[in-house]
The first five atom37 places (N, CA, C, CB, O) and aatype in JSON, in Angstrom:
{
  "aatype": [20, 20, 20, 20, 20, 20, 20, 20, 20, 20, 20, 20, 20, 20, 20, 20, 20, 20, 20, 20, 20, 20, 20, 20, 20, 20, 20, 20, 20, 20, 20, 20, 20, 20, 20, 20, 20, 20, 20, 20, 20, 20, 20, 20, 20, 20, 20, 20, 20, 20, 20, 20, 20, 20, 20, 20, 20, 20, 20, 20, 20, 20, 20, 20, 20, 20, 20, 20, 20, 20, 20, 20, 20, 20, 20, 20, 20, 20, 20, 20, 20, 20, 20, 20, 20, 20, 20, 20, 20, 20, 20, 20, 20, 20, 20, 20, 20, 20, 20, 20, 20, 20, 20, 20, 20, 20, 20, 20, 20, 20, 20, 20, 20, 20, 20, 20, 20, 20, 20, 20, 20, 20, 20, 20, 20, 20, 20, 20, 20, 20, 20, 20, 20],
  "atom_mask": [
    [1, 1, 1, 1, 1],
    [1, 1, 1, 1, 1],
    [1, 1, 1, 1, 1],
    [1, 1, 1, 1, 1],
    [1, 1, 1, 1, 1],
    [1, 1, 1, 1, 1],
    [1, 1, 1, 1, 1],
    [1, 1, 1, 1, 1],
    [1, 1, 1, 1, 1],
    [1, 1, 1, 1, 1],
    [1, 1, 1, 1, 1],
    [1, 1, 1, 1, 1],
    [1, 1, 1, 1, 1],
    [1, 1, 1, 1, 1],
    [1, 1, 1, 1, 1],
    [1, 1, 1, 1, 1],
    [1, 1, 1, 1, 1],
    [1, 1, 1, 1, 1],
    [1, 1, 1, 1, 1],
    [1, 1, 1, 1, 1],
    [1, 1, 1, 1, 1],
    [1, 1, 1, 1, 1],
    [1, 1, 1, 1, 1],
    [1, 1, 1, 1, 1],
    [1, 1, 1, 1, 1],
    [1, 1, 1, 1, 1],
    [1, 1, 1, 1, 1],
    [1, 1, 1, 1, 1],
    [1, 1, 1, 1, 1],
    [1, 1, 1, 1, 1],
    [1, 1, 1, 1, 1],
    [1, 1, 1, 1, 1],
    [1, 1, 1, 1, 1],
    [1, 1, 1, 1, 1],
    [1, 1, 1, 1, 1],
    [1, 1, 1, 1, 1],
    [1, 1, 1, 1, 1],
    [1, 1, 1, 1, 1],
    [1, 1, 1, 1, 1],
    [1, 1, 1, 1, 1],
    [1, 1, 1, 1, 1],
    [1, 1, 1, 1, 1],
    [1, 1, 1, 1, 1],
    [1, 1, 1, 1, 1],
    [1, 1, 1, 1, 1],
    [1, 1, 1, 1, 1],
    [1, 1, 1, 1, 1],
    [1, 1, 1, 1, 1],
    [1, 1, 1, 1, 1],
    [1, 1, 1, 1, 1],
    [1, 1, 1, 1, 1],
    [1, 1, 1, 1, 1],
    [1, 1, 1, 1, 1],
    [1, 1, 1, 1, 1],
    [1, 1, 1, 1, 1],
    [1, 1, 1, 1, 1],
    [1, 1, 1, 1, 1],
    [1, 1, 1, 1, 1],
    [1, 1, 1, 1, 1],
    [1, 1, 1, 1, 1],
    [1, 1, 1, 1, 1],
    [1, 1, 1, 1, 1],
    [1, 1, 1, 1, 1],
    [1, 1, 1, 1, 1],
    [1, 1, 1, 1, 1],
    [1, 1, 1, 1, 1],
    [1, 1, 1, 1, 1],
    [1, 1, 1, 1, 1],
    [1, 1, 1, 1, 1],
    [1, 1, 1, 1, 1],
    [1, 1, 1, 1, 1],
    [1, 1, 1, 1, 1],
    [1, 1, 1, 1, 1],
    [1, 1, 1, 1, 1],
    [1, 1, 1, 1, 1],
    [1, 1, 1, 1, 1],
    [1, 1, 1, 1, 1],
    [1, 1, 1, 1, 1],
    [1, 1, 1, 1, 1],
    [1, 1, 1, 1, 1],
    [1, 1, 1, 1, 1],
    [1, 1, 1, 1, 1],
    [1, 1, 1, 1, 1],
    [1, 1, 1, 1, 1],
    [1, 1, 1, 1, 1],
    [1, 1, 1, 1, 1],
    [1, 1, 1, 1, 1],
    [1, 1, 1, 1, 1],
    [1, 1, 1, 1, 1],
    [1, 1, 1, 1, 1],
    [1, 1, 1, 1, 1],
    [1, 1, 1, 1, 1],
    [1, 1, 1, 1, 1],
    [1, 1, 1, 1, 1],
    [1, 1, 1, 1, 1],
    [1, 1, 1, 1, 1],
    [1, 1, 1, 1, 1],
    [1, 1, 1, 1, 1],
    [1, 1, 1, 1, 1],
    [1, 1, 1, 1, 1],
    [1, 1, 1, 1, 1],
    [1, 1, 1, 1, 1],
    [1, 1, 1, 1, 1],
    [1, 1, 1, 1, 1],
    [1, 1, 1, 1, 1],
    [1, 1, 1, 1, 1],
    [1, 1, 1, 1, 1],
    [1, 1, 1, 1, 1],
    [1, 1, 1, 1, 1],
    [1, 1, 1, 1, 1],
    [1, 1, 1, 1, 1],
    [1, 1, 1, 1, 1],
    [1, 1, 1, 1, 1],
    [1, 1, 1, 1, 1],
    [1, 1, 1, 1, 1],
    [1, 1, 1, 1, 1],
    [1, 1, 1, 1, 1],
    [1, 1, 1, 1, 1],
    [1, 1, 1, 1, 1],
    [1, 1, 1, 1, 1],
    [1, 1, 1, 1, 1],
    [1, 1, 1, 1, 1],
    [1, 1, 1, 1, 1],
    [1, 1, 1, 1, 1],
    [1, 1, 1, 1, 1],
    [1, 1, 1, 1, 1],
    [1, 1, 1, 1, 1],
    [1, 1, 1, 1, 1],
    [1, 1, 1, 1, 1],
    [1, 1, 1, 1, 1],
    [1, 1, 1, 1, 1],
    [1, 1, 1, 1, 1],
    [1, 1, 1, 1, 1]
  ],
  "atom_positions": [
    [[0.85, -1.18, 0.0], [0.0, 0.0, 0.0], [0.89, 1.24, 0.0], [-0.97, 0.0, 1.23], [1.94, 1.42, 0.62]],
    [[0.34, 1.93, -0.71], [1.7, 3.66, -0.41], [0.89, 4.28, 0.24], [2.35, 4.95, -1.91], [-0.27, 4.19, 0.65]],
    [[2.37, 5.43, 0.29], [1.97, 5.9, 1.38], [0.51, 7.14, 1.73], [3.21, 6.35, 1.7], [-0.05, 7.43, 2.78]],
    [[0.34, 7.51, 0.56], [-0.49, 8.41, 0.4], [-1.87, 7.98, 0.72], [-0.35, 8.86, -0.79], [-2.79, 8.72, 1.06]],
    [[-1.88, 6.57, 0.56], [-3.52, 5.47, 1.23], [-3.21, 5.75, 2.24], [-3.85, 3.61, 1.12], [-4.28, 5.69, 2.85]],
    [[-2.29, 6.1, 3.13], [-2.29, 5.79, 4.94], [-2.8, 6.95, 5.97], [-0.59, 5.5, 5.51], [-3.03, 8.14, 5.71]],
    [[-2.87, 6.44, 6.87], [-3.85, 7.88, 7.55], [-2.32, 8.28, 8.42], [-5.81, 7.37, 8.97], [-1.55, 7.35, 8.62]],
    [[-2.09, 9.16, 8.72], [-0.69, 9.46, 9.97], [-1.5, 9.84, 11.26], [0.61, 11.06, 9.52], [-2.41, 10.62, 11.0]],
    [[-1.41, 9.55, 12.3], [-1.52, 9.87, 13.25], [-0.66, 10.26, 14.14], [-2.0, 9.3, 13.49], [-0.21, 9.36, 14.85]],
    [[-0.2, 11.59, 14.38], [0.54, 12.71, 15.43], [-0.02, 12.5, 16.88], [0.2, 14.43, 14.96], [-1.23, 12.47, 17.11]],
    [[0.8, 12.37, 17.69], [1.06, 11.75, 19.11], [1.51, 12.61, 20.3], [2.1, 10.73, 18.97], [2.49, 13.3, 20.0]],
    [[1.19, 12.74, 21.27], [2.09, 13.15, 22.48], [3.56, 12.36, 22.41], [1.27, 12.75, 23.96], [3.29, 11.18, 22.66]],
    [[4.58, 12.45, 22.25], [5.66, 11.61, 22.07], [6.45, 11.54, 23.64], [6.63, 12.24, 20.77], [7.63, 11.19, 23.73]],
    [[5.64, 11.92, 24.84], [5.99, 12.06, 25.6], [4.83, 11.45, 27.06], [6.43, 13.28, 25.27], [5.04, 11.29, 28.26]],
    [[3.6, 11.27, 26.18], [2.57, 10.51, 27.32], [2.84, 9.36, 27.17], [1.0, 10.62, 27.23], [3.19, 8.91, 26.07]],
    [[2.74, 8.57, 28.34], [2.95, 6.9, 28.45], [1.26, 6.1, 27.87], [3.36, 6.42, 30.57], [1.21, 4.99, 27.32]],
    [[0.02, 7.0, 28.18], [-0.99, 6.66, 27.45], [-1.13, 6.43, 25.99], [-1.68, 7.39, 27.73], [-1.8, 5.55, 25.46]],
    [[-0.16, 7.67, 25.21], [-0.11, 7.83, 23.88], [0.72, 6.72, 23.45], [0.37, 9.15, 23.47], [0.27, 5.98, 22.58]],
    [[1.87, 6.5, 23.92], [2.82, 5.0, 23.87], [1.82, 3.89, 23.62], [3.71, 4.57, 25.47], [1.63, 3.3, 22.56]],
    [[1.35, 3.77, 24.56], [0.31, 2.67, 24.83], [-0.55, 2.51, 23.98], [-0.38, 2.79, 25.91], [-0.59, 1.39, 23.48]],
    [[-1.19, 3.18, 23.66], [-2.37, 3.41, 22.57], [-1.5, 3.19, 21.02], [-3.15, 5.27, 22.76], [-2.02, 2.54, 20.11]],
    [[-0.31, 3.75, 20.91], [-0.01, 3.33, 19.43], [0.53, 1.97, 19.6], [1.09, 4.32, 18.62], [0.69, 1.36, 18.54]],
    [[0.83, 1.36, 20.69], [0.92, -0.43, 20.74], [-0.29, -0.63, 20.06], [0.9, -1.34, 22.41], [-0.3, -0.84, 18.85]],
    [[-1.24, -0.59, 20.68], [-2.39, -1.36, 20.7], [-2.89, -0.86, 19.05], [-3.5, -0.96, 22.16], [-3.77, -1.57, 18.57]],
    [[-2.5, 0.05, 18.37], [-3.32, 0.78, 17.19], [-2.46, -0.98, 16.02], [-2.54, 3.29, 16.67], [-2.98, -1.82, 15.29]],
    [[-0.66, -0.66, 16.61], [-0.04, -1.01, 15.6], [-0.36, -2.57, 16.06], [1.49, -0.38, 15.4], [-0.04, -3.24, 15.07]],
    [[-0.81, -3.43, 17.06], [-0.99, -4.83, 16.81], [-2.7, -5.09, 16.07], [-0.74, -5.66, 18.45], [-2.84, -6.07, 15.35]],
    [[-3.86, -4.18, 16.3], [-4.9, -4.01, 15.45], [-5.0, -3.78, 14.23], [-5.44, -3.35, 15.76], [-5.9, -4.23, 13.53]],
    [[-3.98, -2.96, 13.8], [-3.71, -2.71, 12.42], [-3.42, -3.59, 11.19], [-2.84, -2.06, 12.48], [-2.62, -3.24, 10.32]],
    [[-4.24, -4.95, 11.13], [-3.62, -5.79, 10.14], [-3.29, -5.19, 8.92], [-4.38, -6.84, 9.87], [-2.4, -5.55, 8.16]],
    [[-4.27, -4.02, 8.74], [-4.05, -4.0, 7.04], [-2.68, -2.98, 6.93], [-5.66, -3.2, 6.03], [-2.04, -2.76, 5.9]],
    [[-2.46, -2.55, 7.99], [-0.96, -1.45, 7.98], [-1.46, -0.07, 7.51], [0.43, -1.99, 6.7], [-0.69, 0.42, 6.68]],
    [[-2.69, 0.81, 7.88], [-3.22, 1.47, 7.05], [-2.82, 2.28, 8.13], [-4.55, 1.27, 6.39], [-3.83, 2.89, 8.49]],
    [[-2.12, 2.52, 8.65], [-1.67, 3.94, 9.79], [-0.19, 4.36, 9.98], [-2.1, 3.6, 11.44], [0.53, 3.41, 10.3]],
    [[0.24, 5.16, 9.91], [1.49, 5.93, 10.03], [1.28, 6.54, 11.4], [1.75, 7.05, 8.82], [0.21, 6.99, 11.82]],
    [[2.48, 6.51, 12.08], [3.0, 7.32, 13.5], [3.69, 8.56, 13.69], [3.86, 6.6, 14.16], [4.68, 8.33, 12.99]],
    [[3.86, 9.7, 14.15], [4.49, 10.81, 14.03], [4.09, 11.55, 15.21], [4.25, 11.43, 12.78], [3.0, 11.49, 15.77]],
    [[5.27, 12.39, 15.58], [4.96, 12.95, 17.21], [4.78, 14.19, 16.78], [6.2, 12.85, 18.54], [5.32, 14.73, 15.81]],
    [[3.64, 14.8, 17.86], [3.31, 15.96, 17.79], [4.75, 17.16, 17.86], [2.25, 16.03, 18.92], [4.71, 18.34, 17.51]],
    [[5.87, 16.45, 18.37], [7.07, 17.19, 18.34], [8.38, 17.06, 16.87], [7.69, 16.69, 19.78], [9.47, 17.58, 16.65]],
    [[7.52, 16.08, 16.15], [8.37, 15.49, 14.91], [8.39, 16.54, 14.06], [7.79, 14.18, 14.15], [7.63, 17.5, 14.15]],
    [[9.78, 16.31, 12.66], [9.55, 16.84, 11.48], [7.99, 16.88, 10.77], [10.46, 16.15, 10.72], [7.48, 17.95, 10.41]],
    [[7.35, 15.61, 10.63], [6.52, 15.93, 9.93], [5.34, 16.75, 10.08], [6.32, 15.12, 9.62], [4.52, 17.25, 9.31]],
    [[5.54, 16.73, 11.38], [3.86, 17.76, 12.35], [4.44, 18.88, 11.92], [3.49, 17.82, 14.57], [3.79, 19.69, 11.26]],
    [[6.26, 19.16, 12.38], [6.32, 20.69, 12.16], [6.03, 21.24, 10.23], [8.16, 21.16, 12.79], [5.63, 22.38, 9.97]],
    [[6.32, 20.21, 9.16], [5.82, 20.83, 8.27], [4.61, 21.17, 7.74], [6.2, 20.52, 7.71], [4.43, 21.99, 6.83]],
    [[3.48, 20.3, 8.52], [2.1, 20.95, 8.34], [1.86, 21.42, 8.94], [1.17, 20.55, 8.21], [1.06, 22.19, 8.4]],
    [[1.99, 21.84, 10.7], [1.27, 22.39, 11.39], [0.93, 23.68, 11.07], [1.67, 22.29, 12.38], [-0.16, 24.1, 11.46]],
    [[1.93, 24.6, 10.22], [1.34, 25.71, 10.18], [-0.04, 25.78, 9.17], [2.4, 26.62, 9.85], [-1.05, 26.45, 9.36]],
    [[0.17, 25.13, 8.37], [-1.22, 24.57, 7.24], [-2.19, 24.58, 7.97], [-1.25, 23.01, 6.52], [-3.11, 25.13, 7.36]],
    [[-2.59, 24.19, 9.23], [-3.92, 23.67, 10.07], [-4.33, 24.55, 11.16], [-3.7, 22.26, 10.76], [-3.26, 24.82, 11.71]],
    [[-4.92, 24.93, 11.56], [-5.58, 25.64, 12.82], [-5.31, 24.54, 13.92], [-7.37, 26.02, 12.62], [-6.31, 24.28, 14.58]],
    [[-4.29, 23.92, 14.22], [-4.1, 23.0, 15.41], [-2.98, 23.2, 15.9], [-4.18, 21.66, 15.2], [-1.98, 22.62, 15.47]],
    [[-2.96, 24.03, 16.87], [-1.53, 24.01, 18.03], [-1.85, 23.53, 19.19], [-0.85, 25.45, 18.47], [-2.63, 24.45, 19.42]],
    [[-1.93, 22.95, 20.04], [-2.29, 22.02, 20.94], [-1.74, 21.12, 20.85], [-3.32, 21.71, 21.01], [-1.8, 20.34, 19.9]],
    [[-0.82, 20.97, 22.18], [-0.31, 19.9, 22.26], [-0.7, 18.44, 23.36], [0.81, 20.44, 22.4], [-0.1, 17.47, 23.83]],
    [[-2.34, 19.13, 23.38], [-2.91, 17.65, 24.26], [-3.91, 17.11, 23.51], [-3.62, 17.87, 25.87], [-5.1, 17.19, 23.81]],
    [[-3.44, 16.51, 22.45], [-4.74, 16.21, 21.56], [-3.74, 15.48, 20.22], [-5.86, 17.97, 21.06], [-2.72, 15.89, 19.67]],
    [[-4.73, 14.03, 20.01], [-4.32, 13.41, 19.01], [-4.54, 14.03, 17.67], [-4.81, 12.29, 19.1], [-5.72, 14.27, 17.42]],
    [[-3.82, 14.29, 16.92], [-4.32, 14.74, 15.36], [-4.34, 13.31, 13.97], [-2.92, 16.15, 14.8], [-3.45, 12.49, 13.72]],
    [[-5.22, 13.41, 13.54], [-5.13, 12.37, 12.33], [-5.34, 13.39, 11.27], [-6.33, 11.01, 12.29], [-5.86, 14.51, 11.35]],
    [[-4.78, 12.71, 10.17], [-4.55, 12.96, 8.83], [-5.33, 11.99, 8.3], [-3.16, 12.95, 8.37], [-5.11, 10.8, 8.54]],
    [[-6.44, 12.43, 7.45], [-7.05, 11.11, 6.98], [-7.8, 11.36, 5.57], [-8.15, 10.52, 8.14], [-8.68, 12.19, 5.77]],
    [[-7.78, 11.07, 4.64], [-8.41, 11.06, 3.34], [-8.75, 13.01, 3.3], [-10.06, 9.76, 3.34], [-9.77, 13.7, 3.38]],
    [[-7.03, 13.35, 3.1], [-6.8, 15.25, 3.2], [-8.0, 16.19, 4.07], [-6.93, 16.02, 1.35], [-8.7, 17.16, 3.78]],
    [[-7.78, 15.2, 5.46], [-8.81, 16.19, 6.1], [-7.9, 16.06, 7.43], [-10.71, 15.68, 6.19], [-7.25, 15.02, 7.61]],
    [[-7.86, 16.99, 8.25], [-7.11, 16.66, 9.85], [-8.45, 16.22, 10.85], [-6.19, 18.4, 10.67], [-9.56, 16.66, 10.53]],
    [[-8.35, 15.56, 11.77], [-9.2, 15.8, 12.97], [-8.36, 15.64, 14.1], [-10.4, 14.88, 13.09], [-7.22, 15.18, 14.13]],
    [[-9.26, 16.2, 15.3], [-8.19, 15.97, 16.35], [-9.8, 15.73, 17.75], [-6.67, 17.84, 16.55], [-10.99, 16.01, 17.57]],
    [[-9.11, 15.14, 18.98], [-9.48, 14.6, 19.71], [-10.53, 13.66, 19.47], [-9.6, 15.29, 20.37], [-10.41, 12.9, 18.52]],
    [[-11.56, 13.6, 20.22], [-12.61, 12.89, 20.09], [-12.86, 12.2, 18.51], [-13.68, 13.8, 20.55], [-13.3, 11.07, 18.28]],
    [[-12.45, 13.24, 17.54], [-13.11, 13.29, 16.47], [-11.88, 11.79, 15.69], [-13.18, 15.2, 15.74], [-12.2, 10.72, 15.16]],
    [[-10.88, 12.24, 15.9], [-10.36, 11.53, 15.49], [-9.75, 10.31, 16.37], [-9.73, 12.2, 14.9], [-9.02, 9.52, 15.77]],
    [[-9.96, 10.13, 17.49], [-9.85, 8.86, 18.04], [-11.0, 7.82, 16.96], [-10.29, 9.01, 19.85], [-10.78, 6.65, 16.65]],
    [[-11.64, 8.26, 16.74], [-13.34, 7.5, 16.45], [-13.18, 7.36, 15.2], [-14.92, 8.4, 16.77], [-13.83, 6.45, 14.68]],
    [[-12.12, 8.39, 14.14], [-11.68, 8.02, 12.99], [-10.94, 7.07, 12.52], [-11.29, 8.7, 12.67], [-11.08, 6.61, 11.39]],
    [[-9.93, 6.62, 13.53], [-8.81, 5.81, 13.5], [-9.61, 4.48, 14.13], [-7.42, 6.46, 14.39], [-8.88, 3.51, 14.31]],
    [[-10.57, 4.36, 14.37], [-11.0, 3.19, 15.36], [-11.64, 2.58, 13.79], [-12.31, 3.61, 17.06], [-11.55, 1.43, 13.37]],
    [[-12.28, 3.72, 13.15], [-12.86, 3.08, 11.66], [-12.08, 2.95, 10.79], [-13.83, 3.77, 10.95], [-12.6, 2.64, 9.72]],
    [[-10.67, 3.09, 10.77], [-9.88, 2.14, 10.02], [-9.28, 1.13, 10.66], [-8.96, 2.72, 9.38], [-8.31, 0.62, 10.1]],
    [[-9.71, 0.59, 12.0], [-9.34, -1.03, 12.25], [-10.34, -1.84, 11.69], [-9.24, -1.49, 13.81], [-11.38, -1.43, 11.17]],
    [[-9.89, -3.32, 11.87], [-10.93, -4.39, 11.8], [-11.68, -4.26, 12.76], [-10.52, -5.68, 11.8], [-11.36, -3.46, 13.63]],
    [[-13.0, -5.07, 12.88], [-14.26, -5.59, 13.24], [-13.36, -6.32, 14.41], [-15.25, -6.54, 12.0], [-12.44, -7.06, 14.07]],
    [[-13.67, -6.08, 15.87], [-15.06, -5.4, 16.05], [-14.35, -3.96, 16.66], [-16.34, -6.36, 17.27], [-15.04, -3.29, 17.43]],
    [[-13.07, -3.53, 16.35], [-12.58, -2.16, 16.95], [-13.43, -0.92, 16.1], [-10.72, -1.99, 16.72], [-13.73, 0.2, 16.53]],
    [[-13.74, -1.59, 14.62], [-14.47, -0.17, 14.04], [-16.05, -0.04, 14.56], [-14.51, -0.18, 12.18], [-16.76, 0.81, 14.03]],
    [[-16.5, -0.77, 15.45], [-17.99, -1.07, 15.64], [-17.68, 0.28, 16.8], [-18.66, -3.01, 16.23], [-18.61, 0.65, 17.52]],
    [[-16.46, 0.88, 16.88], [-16.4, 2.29, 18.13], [-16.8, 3.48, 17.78], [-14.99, 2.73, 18.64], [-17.05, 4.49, 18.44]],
    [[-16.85, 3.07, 15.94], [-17.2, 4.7, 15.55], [-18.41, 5.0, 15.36], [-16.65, 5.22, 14.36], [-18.66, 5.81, 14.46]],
    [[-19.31, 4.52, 16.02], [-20.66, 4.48, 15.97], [-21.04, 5.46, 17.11], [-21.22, 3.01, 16.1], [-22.13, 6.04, 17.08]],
    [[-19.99, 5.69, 18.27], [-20.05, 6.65, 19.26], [-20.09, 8.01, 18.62], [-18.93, 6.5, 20.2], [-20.43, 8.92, 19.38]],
    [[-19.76, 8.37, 17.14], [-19.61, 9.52, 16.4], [-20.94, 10.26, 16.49], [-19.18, 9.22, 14.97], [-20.93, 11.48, 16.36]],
    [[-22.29, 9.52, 16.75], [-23.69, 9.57, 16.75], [-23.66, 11.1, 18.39], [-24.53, 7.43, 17.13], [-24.45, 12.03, 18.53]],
    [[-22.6, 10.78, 19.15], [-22.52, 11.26, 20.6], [-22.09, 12.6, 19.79], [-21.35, 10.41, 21.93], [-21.35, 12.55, 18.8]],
    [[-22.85, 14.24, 20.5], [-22.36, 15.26, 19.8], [-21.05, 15.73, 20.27], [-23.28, 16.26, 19.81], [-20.82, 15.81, 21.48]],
    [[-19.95, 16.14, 19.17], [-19.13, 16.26, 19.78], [-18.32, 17.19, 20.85], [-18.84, 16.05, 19.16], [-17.14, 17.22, 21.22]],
    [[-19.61, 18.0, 21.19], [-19.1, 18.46, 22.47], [-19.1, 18.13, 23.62], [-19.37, 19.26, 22.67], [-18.92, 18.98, 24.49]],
    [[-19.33, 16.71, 23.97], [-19.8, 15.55, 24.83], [-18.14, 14.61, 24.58], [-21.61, 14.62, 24.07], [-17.11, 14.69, 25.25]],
    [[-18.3, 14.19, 23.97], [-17.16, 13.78, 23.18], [-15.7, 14.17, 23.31], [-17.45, 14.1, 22.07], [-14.76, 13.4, 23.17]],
    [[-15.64, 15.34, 23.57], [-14.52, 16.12, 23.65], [-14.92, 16.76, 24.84], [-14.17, 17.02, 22.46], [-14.22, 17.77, 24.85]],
    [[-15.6, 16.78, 25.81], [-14.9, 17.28, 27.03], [-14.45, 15.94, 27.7], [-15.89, 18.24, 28.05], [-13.34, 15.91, 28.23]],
    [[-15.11, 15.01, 27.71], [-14.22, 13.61, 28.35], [-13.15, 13.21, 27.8], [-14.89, 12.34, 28.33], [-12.62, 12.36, 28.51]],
    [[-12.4, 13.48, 26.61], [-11.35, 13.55, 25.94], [-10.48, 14.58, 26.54], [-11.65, 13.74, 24.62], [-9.42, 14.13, 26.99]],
    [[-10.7, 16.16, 26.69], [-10.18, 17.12, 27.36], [-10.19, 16.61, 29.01], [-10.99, 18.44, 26.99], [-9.31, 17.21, 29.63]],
    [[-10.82, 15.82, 29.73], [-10.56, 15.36, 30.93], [-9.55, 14.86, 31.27], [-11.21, 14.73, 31.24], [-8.85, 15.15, 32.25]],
    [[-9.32, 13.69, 30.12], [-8.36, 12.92, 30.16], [-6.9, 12.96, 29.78], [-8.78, 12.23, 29.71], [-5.93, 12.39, 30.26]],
    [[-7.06, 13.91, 28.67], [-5.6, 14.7, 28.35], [-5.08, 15.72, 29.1], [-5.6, 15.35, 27.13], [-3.93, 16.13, 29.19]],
    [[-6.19, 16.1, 29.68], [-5.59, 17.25, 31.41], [-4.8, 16.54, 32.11], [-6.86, 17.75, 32.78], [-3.67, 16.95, 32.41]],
    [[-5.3, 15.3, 32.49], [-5.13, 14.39, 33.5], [-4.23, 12.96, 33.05], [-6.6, 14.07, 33.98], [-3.99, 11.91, 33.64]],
    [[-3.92, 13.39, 31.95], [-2.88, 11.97, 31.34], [-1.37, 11.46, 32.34], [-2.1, 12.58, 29.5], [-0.96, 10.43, 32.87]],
    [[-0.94, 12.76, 32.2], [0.88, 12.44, 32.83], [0.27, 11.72, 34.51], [2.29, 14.65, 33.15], [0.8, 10.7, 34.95]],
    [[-0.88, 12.45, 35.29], [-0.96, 12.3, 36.51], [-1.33, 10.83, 36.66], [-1.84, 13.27, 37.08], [-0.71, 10.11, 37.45]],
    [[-2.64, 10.23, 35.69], [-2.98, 8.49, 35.68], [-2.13, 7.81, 35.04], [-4.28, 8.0, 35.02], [-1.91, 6.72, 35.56]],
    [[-1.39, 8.1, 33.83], [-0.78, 6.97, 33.34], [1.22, 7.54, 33.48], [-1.59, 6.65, 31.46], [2.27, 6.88, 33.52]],
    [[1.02, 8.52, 33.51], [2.53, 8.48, 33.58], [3.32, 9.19, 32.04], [2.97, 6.68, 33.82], [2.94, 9.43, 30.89]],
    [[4.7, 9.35, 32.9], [4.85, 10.05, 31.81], [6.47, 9.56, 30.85], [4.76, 11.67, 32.42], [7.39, 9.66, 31.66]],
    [[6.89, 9.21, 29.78], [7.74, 9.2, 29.57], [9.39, 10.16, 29.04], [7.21, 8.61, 29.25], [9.35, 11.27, 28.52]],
    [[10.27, 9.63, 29.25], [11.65, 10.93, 28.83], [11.95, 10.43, 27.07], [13.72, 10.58, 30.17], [12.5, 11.18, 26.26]],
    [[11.61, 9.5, 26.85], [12.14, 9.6, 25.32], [10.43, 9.03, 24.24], [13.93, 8.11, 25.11], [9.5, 8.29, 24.57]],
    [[10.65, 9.69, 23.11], [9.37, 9.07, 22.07], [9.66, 8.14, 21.57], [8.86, 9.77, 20.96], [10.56, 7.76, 20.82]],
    [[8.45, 7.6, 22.21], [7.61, 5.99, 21.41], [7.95, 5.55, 19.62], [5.47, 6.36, 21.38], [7.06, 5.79, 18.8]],
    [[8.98, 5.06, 19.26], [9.1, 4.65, 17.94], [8.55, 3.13, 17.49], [10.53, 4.77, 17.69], [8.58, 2.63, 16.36]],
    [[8.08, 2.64, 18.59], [8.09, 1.19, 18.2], [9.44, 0.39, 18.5], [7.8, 1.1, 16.7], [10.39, 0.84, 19.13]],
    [[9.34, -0.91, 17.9], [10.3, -1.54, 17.75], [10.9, -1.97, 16.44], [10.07, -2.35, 18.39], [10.33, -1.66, 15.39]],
    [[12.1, -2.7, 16.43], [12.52, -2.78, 14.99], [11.95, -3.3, 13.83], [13.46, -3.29, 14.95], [12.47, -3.07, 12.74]],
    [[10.66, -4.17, 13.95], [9.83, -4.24, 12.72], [8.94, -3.26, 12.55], [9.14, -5.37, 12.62], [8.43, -3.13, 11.44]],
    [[8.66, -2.56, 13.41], [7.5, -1.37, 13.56], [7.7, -0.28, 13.24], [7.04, -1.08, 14.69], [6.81, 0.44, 12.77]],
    [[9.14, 0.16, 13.45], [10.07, 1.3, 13.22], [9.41, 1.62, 11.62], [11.97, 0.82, 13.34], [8.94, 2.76, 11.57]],
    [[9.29, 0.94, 10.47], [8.45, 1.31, 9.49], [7.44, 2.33, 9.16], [8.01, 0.55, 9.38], [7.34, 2.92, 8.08]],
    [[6.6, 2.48, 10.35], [5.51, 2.77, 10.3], [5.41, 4.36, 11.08], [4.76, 1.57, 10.84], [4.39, 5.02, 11.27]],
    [[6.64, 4.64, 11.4], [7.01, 5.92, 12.36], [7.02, 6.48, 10.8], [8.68, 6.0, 13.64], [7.09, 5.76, 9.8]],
    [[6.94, 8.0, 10.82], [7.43, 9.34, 10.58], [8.29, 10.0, 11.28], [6.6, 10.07, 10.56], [7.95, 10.36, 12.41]],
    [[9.64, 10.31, 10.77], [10.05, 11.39, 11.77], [9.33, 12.64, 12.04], [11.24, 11.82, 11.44], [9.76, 13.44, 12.87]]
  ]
}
């Protein structure tokens, strides 16, 4: 698949939740349809100015030339896994200002529940693929 089919998803490269969560994206991911990149990487810094998104507590996806970020795009990325992880984006129905303050709860409150790490999440050496700098 190239790369231009893939969605990128930009990261806290520094929450132990965000770590965690791109484990779990990259062992769900059979079809390989997701790219990794830290909200502190080259590639965020060459679009970010393109986007109305500076915030750095909030997931951003790149997905079929559209950005979303929090709520919106957790629920995006859940509909490019397999069955039954895409049966999550059905929560999209929830308005998203509901949506995104329990998202904003939790990204307030990330470093304090899950912890925090000193270096960014690349994966490991077969996974390393799937990073963006």
């Amino acid at each position: 698949m190239e790369d231009r089919n893939r969605n990128i998803v930009f990261y806290d490269s520094d929450c132990l939740l965000c770590s965690k969560t791109i484990t779990f994206l990259l062992s769900k991911d059979i079809k390989h349809q997701l790219l990794f990149s830290a909200l502190t990487g080259e590639t965020y810094s060459k679009i970010k100015n393109t986007i109305d998104l500076t915030q750095k507590n909030t997931v951003v996806l790149f997905k079929d030339n559209s950005f979303y970020s929090k709520s919106t795009a957790i629920l995006q990325i859940m509909k490019v896994l397999p069955y039954p992880w895409k049966l999550l984006y059905g929560f999209i129905i929830i308005p998203k200002i509901f949506r995104d303050f329990i998202y904003d709860i939790i990204a307030i409150n990330r470093y304090r529940w899950f912890g925090k790490t000193e270096y960014c999440f690349s994966g490991n050496a077969d996974q390393g693929k799937y990073f963006l700098p």
